[in-house]
Structures are given as structure tokens and as C-alpha cells.
ZALO-871229 format. One record per residue (C-alpha): residue number from 0; residue in one letter; y, x negated, z negated. Coordinates in Angstrom, 2 decimals. Each point is the difference from the previous one (the first is absolute). Layout:
REM ZALO-871229
(NUM A (Y X Z))
...
REM end
This chain:
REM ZALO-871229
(0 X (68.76 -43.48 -4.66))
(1 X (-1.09 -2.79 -2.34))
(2 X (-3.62 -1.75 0.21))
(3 X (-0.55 1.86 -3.33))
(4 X (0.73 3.82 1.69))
(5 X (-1.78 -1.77 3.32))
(6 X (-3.23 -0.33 -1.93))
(7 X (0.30 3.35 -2.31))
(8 X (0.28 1.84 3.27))
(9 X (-3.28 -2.38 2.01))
(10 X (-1.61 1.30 -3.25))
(11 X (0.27 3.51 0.26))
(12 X (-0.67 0.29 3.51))
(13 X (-3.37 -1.89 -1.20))
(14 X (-0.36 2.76 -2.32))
(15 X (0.74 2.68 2.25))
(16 X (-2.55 -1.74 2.68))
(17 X (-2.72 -0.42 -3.02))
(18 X (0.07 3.50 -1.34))
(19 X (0.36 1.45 3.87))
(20 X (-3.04 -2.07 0.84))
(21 X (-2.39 1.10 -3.46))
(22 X (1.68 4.01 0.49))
(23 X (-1.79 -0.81 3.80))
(24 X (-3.44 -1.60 -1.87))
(25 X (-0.18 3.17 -1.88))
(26 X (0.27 2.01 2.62))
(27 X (-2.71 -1.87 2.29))
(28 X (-2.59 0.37 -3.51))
(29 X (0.79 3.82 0.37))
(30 X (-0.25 0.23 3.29))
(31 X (-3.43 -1.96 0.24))
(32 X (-1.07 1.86 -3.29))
(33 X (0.52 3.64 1.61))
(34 X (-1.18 -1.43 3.48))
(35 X (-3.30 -0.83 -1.77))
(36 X (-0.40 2.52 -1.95))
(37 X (1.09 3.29 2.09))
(38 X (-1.23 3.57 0.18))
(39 X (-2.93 0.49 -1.59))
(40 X (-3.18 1.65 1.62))
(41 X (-3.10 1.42 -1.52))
(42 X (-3.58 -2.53 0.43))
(43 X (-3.22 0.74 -1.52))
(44 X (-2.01 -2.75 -2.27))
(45 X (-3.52 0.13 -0.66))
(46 X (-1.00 0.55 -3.61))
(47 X (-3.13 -1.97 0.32))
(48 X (-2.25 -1.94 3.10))
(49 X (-1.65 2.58 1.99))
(50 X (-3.08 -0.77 1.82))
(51 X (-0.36 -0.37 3.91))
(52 X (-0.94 3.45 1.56))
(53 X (1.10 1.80 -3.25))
(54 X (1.83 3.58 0.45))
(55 X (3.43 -0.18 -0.60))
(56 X (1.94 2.17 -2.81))
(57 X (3.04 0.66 -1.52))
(58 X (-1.48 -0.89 -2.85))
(59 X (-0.55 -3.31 0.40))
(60 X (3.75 -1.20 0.87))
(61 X (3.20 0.07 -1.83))
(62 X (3.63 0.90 1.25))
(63 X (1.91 -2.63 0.05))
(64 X (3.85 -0.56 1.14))
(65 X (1.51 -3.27 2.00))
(66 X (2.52 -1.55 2.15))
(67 X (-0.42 1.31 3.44))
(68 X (0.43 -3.68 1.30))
(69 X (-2.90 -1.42 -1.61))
(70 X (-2.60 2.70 1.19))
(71 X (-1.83 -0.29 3.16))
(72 X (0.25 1.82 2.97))
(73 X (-3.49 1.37 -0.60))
(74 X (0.11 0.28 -3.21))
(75 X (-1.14 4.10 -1.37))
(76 X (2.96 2.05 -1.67))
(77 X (-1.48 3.20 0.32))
(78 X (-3.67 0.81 -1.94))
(79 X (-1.32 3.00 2.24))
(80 X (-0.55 -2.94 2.24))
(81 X (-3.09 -1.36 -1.33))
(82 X (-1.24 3.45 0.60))
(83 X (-3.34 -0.64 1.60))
(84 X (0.03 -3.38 -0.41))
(85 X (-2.55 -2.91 -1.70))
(86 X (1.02 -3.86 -0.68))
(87 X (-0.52 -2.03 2.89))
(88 X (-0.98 -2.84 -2.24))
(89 X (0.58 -0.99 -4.05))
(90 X (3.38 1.60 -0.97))
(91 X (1.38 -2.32 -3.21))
(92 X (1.28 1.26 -2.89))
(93 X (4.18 -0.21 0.37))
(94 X (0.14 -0.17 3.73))
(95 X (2.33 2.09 2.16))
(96 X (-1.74 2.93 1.86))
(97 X (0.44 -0.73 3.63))
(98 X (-1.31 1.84 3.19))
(99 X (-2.13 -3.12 0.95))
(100 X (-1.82 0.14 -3.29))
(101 X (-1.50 3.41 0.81))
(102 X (-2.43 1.70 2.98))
(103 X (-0.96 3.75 0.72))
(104 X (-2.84 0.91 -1.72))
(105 X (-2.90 0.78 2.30))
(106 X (-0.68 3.43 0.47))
(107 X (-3.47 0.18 1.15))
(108 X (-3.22 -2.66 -0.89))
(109 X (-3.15 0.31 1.94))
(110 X (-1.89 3.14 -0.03))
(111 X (2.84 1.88 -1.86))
(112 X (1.81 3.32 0.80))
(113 X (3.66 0.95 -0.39))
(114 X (0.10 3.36 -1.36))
(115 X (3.15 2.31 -1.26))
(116 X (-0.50 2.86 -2.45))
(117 X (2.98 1.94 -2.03))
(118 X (0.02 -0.61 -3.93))
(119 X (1.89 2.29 -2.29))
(120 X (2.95 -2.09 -0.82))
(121 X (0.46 0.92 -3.95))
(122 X (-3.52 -0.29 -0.31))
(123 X (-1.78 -2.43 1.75))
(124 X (2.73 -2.82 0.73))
(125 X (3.25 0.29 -2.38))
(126 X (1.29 -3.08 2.05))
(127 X (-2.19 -2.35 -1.29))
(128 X (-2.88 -0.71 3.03))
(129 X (2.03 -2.48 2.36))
(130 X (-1.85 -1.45 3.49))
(131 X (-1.95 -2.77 -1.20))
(132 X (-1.35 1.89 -3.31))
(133 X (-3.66 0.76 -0.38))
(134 X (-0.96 3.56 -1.52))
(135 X (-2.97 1.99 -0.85))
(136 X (0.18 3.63 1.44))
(137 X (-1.47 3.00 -2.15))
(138 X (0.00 3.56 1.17))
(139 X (-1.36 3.36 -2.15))
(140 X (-1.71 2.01 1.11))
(141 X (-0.77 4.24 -0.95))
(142 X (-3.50 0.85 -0.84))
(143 X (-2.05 1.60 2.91))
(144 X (-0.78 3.11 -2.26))
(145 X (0.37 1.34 -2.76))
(146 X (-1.75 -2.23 -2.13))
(147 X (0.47 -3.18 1.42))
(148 X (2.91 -2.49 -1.50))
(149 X (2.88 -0.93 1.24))
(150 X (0.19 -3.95 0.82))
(151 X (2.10 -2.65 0.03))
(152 X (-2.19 -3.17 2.87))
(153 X (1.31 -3.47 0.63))
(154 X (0.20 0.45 3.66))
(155 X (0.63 -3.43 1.16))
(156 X (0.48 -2.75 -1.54))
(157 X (2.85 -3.48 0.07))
(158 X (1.27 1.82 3.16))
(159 X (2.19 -2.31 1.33))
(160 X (3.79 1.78 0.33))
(161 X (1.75 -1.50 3.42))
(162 X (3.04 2.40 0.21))
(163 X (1.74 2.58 -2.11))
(164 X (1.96 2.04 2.42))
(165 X (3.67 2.36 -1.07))
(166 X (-0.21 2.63 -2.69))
(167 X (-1.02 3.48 1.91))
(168 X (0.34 3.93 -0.67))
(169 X (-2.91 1.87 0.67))
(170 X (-0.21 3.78 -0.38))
(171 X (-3.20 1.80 -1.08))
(172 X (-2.26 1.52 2.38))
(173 X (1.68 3.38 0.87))
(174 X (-3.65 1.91 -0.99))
(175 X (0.26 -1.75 -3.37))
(176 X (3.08 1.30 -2.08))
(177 X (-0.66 -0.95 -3.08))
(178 X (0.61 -3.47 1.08))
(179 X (3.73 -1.56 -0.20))
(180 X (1.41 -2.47 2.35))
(181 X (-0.91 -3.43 -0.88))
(182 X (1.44 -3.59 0.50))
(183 X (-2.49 -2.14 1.66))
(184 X (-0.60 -4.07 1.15))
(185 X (-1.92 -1.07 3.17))
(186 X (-1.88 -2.68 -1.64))
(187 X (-2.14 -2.26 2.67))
(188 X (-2.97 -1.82 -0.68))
(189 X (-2.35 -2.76 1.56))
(190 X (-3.42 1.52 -0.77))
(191 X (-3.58 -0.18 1.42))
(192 X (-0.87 2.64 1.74))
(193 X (-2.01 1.96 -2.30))
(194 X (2.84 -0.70 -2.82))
(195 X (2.03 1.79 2.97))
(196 X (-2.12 3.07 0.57))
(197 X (0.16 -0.05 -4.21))
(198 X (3.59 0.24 -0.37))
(199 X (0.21 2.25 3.14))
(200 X (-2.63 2.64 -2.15))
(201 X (1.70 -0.26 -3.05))
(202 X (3.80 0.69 1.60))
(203 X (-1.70 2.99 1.93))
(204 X (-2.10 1.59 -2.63))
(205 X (1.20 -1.59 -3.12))
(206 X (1.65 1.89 -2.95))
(207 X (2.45 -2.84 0.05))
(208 X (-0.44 -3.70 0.43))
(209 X (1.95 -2.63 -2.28))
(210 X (0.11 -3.80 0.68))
(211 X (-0.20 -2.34 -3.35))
(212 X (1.17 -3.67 0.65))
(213 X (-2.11 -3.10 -0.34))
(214 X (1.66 -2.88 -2.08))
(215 X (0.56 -2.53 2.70))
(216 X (-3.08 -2.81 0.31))
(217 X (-1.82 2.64 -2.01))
(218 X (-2.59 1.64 2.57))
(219 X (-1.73 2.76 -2.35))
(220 X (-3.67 0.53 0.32))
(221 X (-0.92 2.98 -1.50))
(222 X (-3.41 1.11 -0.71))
(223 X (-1.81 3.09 1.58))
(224 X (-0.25 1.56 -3.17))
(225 X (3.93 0.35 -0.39))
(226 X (1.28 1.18 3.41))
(227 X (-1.17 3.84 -0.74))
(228 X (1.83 1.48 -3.22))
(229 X (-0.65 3.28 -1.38))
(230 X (1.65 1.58 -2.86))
(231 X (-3.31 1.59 -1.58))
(232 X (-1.28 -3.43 0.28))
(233 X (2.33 -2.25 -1.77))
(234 X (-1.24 -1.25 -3.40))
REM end
């Protein structure tokens, strides 16, 4: 072999040992690509800041998906965990939901009650009262005789909801037939105590009691005048 053939061949093997060593590079890129990247896992981003001892919502957070790698250990990936639960302190706009963001949500402030009635599911709920919400309760009521109206009374209101329990079936009272069986929530409340024995009177002797929901921040005051209705008497 020749210096010529000598040097053709040191060349190749260069060639060989080049290509080997960028087919290798490539490789490594993948490799570190795919190592940072991995499976993904769902994380939760706030929409918008939420204020320190704020009720937390669905609402308020957006599904998002990411590497597994780069979330933390405490980091949320399942919403029915902030079930019950208020900011700790100022939640910003974009961050992660994390389990060290979030508290339980007290259940009781001085000189309240925790009560429990049952509210016709279709009626009174339909899924939208969550622990943390604030409603006003109305029951109607039948006439005492003959002549007297029927009426629809704001029992209590900006009752504060602290648990919404499983979806129940109750069947009607076996004297009372003309009743059907009816899907029911135990809804709790933190109430004073003569909000308590309100709510108790109304689930015993009421027609039927409905809850309407309170826009968050928006405590309702409404005026004497306006917590009796009577057909006859609307204008």
C-alpha cells in the first residue's frame, strides 16, 4: 500500500469516526430532549390573583398539561382537592396550584352553629352551591285557612354553606302517597342560632325550601319589605 491508499484509507476511518461520533451527538440531543420533556401530567393555573382567605373554585383555575419532571412534589393534579379550602395568602395570576398554597376552610366562627338539613336536589341545588358559597334560603309556605295566601319568606339570609354532602334517595312519608321519591343534598351551614332554629322551622313545616346563591363578595341586604311575597300582592 502506497502513501496515497495509506492516507485515502486514515481518511475514511476519520470519516467513519466523525459521522459515528455526530450519529452519537444526535442521539445524546434526543435522549436529553425526551429526558426533559417526558410524560406529561395534568397542573392547574390560576386565571387571575386570588385574595388571601378567598374560597377556592373550579372556576377560578385552568387545566393545564406538563412534563412530570418539572412539577413539584406538592404540586395539585386533582381539583376536588381544593374542596373546602381558602388561599392561605395572595394566589398570583399564572402560578401552579400547589397543596401549600391552600388551608381548610374553618368550619365554625364564634357564636355560630353547624346545622344539616336535606334540600331537594333538582330544586334547590342543581350542583351549583359548593362549601364555601353563601346563599339565601326561602321556604313557602300554605295559607292557615281558607283565605289566607300562600307565601314564599326569605328565611335566612348569606347563610354561610360549609359542606355539601353525597346525592341521597329519600322516599315519601308512607301516610303521604301522593308524594314520589325524591333526590335530596345534606347541605350544612354555619348559622347563629336563631338562623338555626329558622332553617330547622322551615325544613319541618315548610312547603319546600330552595337555596338561591349569593355572587361571591356580594353579601345581599335585603329590605323587610321584600322577604314576604304574595301573589295577590305583586304589582
Amino acid at each position: 500500500m502506497n502513501s496515497r491508499q495509506r492516507r485515502g484509507v486514515i481518511l475514511l476511518l476519520l470519516s467513519v469516526v466523525c459521522a459515528l461520533g455526530a450519529f452519537a451527538g444526535v442521539l445524546s440531543v434526543i435522549s436529553d430532549v425526551k429526558s426533559q420533556v417526558g410524560p406529561k401530567v395534568v397542573a392547574y393555573e390560576l386565571k387571575a390573583d386570588v385574595a388571601p382567605y378567598t374560597p377556592l373554585d373550579a372556576s377560578q383555575f385552568k387545566r393545564i398539561q406538563m412534563p412530570d419532571r418539572w412539577l413539584s412534589d406538592n404540586a395539585i393534579s386533582n381539583i376536588r382537592e381544593i374542596r373546602g379550602k381558602i388561599a392561605v395568602t395572595t394566589l398570583r395570576k399564572g402560578s401552579l396550584l400547589q397543596s401549600d398554597m391552600i388551608v381548610d376552610q374553618p368550619a365554625l366562627q364564634a357564636g355560630e352553629q353547624e346545622i344539616a338539613i336535606m334540600i331537594d336536589a333538582a330544586t334547590g341545588v342543581a350542583g351549583k352551591i359548593t362549601p364555601g358559597a353563601t346563599v339565601n334560603v326561602y321556604a313557602t309556605f300554605e295559607g292557615d285557612g281558607d283565605n289566607a295566601p300562600d307565601q314564599s319568606r326569605l328565611i335566612v339570609e348569606n347563610a354561610r354553606v360549609i359542606d355539601v354532602g353525597e346525592l341521597t334517595s329519600l322516599k315519601p312519608d308512607e301516610n303521604d302517597r301522593s308524594r314520589q321519591p325524591t333526590d335530596a343534598v345534606p347541605i350544612t351551614f354555619a348559622l347563629e342560632p336563631i338562623d338555626a332554629q329558622r332553617i330547622t322551622y322551615a325544613e319541618s313545616f315548610a312547603d319546600e325550601v330552595r337555596l338561591a346563591l349569593v355572587a361571591p363578595g356580594d353579601d345581599s341586604d335585603i329590605p323587610a319589605t321584600n322577604r314576604t311575597y304574595e301573589l295577590a300582592k305583586d304589582k
